[in-house]
N, C-alpha and C positions, 0 to 999 in steps of 0.2 A: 758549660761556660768556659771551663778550663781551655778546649779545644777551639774555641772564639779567639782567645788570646795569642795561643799557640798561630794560627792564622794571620794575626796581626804579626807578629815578630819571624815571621819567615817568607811572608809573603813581600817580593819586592816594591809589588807597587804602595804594599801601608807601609812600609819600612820607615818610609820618611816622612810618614804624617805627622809635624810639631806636636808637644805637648798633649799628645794623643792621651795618654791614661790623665792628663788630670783636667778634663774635661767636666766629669761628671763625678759627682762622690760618692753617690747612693743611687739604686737602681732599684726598686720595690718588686716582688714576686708578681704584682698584679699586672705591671708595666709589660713585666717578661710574656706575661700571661695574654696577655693581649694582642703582643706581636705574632706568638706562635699560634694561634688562634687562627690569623690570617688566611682566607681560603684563596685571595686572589694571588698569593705570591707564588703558587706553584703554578697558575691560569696564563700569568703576565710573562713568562719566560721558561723556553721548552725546556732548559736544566731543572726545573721546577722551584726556580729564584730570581729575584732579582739584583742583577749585581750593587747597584747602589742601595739597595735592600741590606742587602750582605751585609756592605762596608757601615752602613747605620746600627746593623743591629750588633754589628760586629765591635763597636766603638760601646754600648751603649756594655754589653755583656761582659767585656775587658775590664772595667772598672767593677766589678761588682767584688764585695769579699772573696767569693770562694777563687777569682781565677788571680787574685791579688797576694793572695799567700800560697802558692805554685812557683816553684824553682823554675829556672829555666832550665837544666838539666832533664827535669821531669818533663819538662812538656817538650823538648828537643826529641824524647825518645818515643813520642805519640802520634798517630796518623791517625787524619779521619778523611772518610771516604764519604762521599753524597751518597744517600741510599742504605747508609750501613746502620745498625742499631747506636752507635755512637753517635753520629749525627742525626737521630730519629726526634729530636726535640722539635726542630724547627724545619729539615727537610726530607724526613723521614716517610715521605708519601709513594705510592709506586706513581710512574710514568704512565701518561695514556700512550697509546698504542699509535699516535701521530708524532712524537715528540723521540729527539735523539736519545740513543742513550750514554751518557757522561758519567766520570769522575771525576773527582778532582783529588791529584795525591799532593803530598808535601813534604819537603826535607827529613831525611831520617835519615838512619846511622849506615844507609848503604851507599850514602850520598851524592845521591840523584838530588836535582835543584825541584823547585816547586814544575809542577804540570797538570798535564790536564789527559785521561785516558778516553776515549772518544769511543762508543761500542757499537755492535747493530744494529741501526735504528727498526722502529717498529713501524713500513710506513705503509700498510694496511690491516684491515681489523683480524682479517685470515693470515696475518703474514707469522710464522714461524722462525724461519729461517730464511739467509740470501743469498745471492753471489755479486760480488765485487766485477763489474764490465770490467770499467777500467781508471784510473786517478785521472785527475785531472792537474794534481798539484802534485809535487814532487816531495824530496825529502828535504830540505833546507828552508823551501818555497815558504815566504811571510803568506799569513790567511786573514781577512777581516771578516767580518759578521758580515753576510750574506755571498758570500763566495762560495762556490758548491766547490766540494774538498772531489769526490768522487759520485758516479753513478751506479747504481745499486740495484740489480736486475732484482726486482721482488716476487710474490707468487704470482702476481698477476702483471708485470712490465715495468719496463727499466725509469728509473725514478732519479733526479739528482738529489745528492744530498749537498746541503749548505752547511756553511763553517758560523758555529754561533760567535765566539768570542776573537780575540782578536790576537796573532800572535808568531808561533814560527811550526810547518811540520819538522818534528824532530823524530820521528819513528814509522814508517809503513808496517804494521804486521800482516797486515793480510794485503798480498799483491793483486794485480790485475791478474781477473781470471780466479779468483780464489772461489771454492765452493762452499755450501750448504753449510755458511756460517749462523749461528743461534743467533736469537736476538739476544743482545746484550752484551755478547761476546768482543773483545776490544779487535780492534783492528787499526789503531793508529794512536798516536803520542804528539800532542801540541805540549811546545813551553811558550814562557812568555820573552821570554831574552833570547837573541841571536846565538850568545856566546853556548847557552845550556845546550845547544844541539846535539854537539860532539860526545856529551857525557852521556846518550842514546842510540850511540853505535852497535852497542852490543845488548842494549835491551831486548826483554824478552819476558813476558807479563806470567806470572805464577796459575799454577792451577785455579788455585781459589778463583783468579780475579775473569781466568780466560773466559768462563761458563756467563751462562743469561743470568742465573740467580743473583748474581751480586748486583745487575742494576738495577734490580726490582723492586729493591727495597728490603726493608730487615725480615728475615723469613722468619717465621712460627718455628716455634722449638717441636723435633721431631722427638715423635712419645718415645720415651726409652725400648729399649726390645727384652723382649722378656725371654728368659732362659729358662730352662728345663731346673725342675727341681733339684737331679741326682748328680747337676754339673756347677757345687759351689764357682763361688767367684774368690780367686786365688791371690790376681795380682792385676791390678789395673794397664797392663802391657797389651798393647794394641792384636788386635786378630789379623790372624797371616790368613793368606787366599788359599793355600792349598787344602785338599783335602782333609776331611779330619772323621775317623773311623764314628759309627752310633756310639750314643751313651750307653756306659756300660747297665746291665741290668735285663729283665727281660722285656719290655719293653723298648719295640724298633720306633722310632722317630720318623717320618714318612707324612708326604704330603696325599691329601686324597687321591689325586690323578697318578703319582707315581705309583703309591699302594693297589690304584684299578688296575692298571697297568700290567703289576706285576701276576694277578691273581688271575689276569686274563690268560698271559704266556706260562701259568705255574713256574715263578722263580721265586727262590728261597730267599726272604729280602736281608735275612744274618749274614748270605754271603756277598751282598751288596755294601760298596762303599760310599756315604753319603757325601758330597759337596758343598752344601745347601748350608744354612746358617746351624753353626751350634751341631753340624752334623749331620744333619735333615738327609735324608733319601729324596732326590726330587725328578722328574719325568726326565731328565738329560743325563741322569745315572741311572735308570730303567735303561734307556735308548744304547746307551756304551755298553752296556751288558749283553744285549740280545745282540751289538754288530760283533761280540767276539764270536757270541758263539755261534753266528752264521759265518764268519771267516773262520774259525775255525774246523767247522764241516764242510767248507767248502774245501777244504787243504786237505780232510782227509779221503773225499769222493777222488780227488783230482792223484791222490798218491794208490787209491784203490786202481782209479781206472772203471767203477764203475757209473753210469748216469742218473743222475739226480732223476727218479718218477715224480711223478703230479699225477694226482686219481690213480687210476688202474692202469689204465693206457697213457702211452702219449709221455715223452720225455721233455724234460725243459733242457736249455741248454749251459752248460756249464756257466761257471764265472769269465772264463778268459772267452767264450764265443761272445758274450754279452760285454764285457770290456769295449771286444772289438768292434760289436755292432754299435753301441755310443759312442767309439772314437769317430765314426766314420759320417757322424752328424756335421752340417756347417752352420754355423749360425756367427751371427752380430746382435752381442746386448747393447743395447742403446739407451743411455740413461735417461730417465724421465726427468724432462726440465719443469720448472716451478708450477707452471702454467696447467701444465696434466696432470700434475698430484693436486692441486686445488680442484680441477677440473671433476677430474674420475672422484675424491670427495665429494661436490657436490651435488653428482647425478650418482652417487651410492646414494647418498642421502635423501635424495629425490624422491626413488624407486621405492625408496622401504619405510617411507616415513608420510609419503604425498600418496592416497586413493586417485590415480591416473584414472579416467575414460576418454573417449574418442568420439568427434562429430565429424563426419565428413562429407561437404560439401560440392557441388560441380557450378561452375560459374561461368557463363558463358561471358569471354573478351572481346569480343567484335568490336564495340563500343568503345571499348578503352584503349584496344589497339588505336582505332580513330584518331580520340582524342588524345592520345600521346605522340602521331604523326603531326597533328596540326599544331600540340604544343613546342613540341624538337622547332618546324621550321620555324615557330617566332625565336626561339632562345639560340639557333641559330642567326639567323639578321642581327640578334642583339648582341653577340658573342657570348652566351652564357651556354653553361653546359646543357648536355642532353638530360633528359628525364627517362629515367629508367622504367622499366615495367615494378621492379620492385619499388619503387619510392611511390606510387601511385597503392599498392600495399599497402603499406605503412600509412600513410594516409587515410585511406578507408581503413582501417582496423585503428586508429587514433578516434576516428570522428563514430565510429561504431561504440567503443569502449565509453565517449561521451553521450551516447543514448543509451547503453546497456553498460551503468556503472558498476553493479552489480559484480561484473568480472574484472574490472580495475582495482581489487582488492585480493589483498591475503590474510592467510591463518596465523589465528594465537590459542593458546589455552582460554584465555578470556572473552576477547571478542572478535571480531571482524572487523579489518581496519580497510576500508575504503578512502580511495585515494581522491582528492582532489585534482590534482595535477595528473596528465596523459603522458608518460615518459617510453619510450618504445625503445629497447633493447635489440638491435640487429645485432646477430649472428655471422662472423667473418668468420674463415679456415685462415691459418696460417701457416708455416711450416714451425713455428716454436706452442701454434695448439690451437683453443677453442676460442676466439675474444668476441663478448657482447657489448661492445661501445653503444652508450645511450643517446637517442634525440629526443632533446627534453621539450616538454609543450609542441608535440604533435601535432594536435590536431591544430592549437592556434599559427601554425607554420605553412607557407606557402609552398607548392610542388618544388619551385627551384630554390630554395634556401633548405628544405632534407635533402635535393639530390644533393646539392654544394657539401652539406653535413655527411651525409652520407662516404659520400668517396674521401673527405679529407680523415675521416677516424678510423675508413677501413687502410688510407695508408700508414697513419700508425699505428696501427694495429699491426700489419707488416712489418715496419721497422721495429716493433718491442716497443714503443717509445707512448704509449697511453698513461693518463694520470689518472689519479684515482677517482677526480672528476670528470674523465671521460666514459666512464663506466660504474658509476654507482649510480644510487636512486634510481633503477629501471622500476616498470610498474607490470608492463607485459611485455612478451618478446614476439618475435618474428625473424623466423628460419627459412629461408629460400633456396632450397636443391633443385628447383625445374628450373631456372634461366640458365646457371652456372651448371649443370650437369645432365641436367636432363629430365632426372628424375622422377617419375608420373604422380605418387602418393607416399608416401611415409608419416610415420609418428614420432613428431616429437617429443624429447622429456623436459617436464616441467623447471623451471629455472627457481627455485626458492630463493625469497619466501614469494615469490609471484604463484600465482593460482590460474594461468593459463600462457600457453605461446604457441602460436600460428604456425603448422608448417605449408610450405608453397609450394607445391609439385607444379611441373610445367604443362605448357599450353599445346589442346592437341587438338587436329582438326576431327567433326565429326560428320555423319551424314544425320539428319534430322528429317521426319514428313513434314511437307509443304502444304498449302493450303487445299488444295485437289487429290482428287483420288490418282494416282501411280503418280505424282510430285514428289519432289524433296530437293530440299539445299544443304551446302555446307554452315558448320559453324566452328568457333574456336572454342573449347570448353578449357576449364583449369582447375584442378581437384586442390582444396583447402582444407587441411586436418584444425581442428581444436583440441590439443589435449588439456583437459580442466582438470583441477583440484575438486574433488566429489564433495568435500568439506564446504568450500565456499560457493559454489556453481553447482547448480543442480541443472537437469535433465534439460528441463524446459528453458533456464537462464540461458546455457550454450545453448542450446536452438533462436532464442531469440536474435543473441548476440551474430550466430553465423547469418539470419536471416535480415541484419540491418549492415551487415559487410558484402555481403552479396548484391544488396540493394543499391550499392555507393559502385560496387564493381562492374555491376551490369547498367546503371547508367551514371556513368561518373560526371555527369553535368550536374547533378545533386551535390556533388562536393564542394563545390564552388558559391555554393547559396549558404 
C-alpha cells in the first residue's frame, strides 16, 4: 500500500488530484480483499490492469494507515516495477503469451522522471525470442493507444506491435534490424511529458531489467546450493568465475560424465583443475586436458620429424597437412531465421514422437482436368481468377475429411479430439522458410473463394507478413510438389498436433488396356501419399479416407452436390 501512495505523489497526472487523501478515512482488509481478488483486471488490459482501475484502487489504498504514516523521503527512495514481488499484491500475475510485455518505473534518486519500459512482446504461443524489422516511430515521436510503435518479425512472421498507453518515445534500445531479442527483454522507453525526453539520452536499461525474467512476474526463490562438507562457509563475499582448484582431502569432486570421461582416456583426475561450482571437475575440464596433450605431441612428432602411425600401416597426416587441408574448404554459414528454428522443432518433434505410415494412392485426372477447363472459361468471362489444379485438392480432401471424420482429429494422453470444423493447412516454400497458411471451412467454400484464399495467403506468406490468424487452427494439411516442381511421389511429415497431411505428386500420362483385345488408351494418373498418425488413424481409416478422395477426384461433379 505504501508503493500506491508513492505512485500517487510522483506520478504527474495524480499530482493534481484535489483533496485526494481525504477522501476516504478507513479502508477495511476485506475491501482490499476483494479488489485484488479480481480476475478480470489482468483480462481487460494487456499491461494486466486497468488504468482507471489503478488510479481507484490507487486513491482507495493511499488513505489507509499503513501508507499514512510513510515519510516522503522513504517512499522517494522506492520503485516498483509491474511484475516484480513488490507489486505482486494486486499485479503480480505473469502475462499470457499474446499480451505486451511493460513496466512501469518511477522517480528515484537517479533522477529519471516517471516512464514506462516497453519489452518483447510474446506474440505467438512458440514465440521465444525476436527480431526488430524495423520502427515505425521515432525517438521524440508522441504515441497513442493503438498506434503500432514497431514491426516484429516473430517465429513464424512479421507482426505489428501497437502502442498501449499514450505518451512520448523517449528511448529506442533495440534498433531496426536488431536480433534474437528474449521475450521480455526492453527495447524501448515511453514517458509521459514531452519535456522528460532529453533526460533519456543516455539511458541504458541494467542487467537485472534487460533479461525475459523480470517481465514474468516474481520468480520462485531458487533452492540454495549446497556445498561440500570440507569447504566451511567463511565470509558471505560473492564467488569469482575463475577457477578454483578440488577440495582439499581425498576425495575428487567430479561430475559423472566428466569422471567417465576421464577413466575412459586413463587421466589422473588430482592433476585436473576443476571450473565447475565449489570446484567441480566437469566434461569441459576433461576436454582442455586431452587438447594439451594432443598439442603437445603433436609439437613433439613435428620437432622429431617422425610420422604420426594409425594401425600398423598407413600414416595419418601431420597437424599442419590437416590445417591446410581445412583452410582450403569454402563455405557460407547462413544464419537460421525464426521461421526454420520453429520449423526443424517441429518436424523433430514430429518424427520422434508421431507413429508415421504411408497410403499411396494413383488417381486418374482426366475428369478434373475437364472440369477445371470449363470452370477457368466461366471465371474468365466473369473476371475472376483461375482455378488451380490444387484448390480442386483441397477441396476434395475438405469434403473427404467430412465423410471420413475419423482423420480430422488428433492426439492427447486422454482422448481423441475430433474436429468439427474442416480447416486445411496449404504448404507454401518461401525463401525465409516453411509457411502452412490455413483455409478455414473447406469444404463449406466454393472452388473460386479457396483459389481467391489461396493465392492471397501464399503472397503473404512471401512477403513475411502472415498473422497468427492466418495460420493457426489448421486440422489437416496438404503439400503439393507435382504442379510446382514436378515431382512424382514423396512422403510427407506430419504437421502436429494434426494426425495426417496429403502429399501431391504430379500428373503423368499413362498407357492403360482398352476394351478389345491389342487396344489401349492414354490416361493422366496422379500419385497421392497419406501420411497418418498410427495413434489416431488406423489401417483401414486411411484407406477409406484415400478411397472417398479419390472418389471426388475421379469424378469431381460429386463435389458440387
Amino acid at each position: 500500500m505504501a508503493y500506491a501512495s508513492h505512485i500517487i505523489n510522483h506520478s504527474k497526472k495524480l499530482r493534481n488530484v484535489p483533496n485526494l487523501m481525504r477522501h476516504v478515512r478507513s479502508f477495511s482488509h476485506g475491501a482490499l480483499s476483494s479488489v485484488c481478488k479480481r480476475e478480470d483486471v489482468r483480462k481487460t488490459h494487456p499491461l494486466g490492469y486497468v488504468p482507471a482501475e489503478r488510479e481507484r484502487v490507487s486513491k482507495l489504498v493511499a488513505c489507509s494507515p499503513v501508507s499514512s504514516g510513510l515519510s516522503k523521503n522513504s517512499l522517494s527512495r522506492t520503485t516498483m516495477r509491474l511484475g516484480s514481488p513488490v507489486g505482486g499484491l494486486l499485479y503480480g500475475r505473469e502475462l499470457t503469451c499474446s499480451q505486451v510485455q511493460s513496466r512501469r518505473g518511477y522517480a528515484s534518486n537517479a533522477g529519471l522522471p516517471p516512464h514506462q519500459e516497453i519489452g518483447m512482446p510474446s506474440l505467438s504461443p512458440t514465440m521465444t525470442e525476436g527480431n526488430i524489422a524495423r520502427w515505425l516511430k521515432k525517438e521524440g515521436d508522441k504515441v497513442t493507444p493503438g498506434e503500432v510503435l514497431c514491426e516484429v518479425e516473430t517465429d513464424k512472421a512479421t507482426v505489428e506491435m501497437e502502442c498501449m498507453e499514450e505518451g512520448y518515445l523517449a528511448k529506442i534500445i533495440k534498433g531496426d534490424g536488431s536480433k534474437e531479442i528474449k521475450v521480455g527483454e526492453i527495447i524501448a522507453i515511453t514517458v509521459e511529458e514531452e519535456e522528460d525526453i532529453a533526460k533519456f539520452k543516455d539511458y541504458s536499461p541494467s542487467a537485472s531489467d534487460s533479461g525475459a525474467p523480470a517481465a514474468k512476474g516474481p520468480a520462485a526463490p531458487s533452492p540454495p546450493k549446497q556445498e561440500p562438507v570440507e569447504q566451511p562457509v567463511s565470509s558471505p563475499e560473492p564467488k569469482t568465475t575463475k577457477p578454483i582448484s578440488p577440495p582439499s582431502g581425498d576425495r575428487i569432486f567430479a561430475s559423472p560424465l566428466a569422471r567417465k570421461l576421464a577413466e575412459d582416456h586413463k587421466l589422473p583426475l588430482s592433476s585436473i583443475k576443476g571450473t565447475g561450482p565449489d570446484g567441480h571437475i566437469v566434461k569441459a575440464d576433461i576436454e582442455d586436458y586431452l587438447g594439451i596433450i594432443i598439442k603437445f605431441l603433436y609439437r613433439v612428432i613435428d620437432a622429431v620429424g617422425f610420422p604420426c602411425h594409425v594401425g600398423s600401416r598407413g600414416s595419418a597426416p601431420t597437424s599442419k597437412a590437416m590445417e591446410t587441408k581445412v583452410a582450403a574448404l569454402d563455405y557460407v554459414d547462413i544464419p537460421h531465421s525464426q521461421i526454420r528454428k520453429v520449423t526443424a522443432s517441429r518436424l523433430l518433434f514430429s518424427k520422434q514422437t508421431i507413429p508415421h505410415y504411408y497410403l499411396t494412392v494413383d488417381t486418374c485426372v482426366d475428369k478434373l482436368m475437364d472440369l477445371r477447363s470449363q470452370l477457368n472459361s466461366l471465371q474468365e468471362a466473369s473476371g475472376g481468377k483461375r482455378i488451380s489444379v490444387n484448390d480442386l485438392v483441397i477441396k476434395a480432401a475438405a469434403l473427404a475429411l467430412r465423410k471420413v471424420p475419423q482423420c480430422n482429429s488428433s492426439w492427447t494422453d486422454d482422448y481423441i479430439r475430433q474436429y468439427n470444423n474442416v480447416n486445411i493447412n496449404v504448404a507454401v516454400q518461401t525463401d525465409n522458410g516453411l509457411y502452412v497458411p490455413v483455409i478455414r471451412d473447406a469444404d463449406k467454400k466454393g472452388l473460386s473463394s479457396i483459389s481467391e484464399e489461396v493465392k492471397h495467403l501464399a503472397q503473404k506468406a512471401k512477403e513475411n507478413s502472415l498473422k497468427p490468424e492466418d495460420y493457426e487452427g489448421g486440422t489437416f494439411t496438404v503439400s503439393n510438389l507435382g504442379g510446382p516442381f514436378g515431382i512424382k511421389q514423396f512422403c510427407a511429415i506430419i504437421n502436429p498436433p494434426q494426425s495426417g497431411i496429403l502429399a501431391v505428386g504430379s500428373a503423368e500420362k499413362r498407357v492403360i488396356p482398352g476394351s478389345g483385345p491389342e487396344q489401349f488408351k492414354f490416361a493422366s494418373f496422379m500419385s497421392v501419399t497419406l501420411s497418418c498418425d498410427h495413434r489416431v488413424i488406423d489401417g483401414a481409416i486411411g484407406a477409406e479416407w484415400l478411397k472417398a478422395f479419390k472418389g471426388y477426384i475421379e469424378n469431381p461433379e460429386s463435389m458440387l452436390l
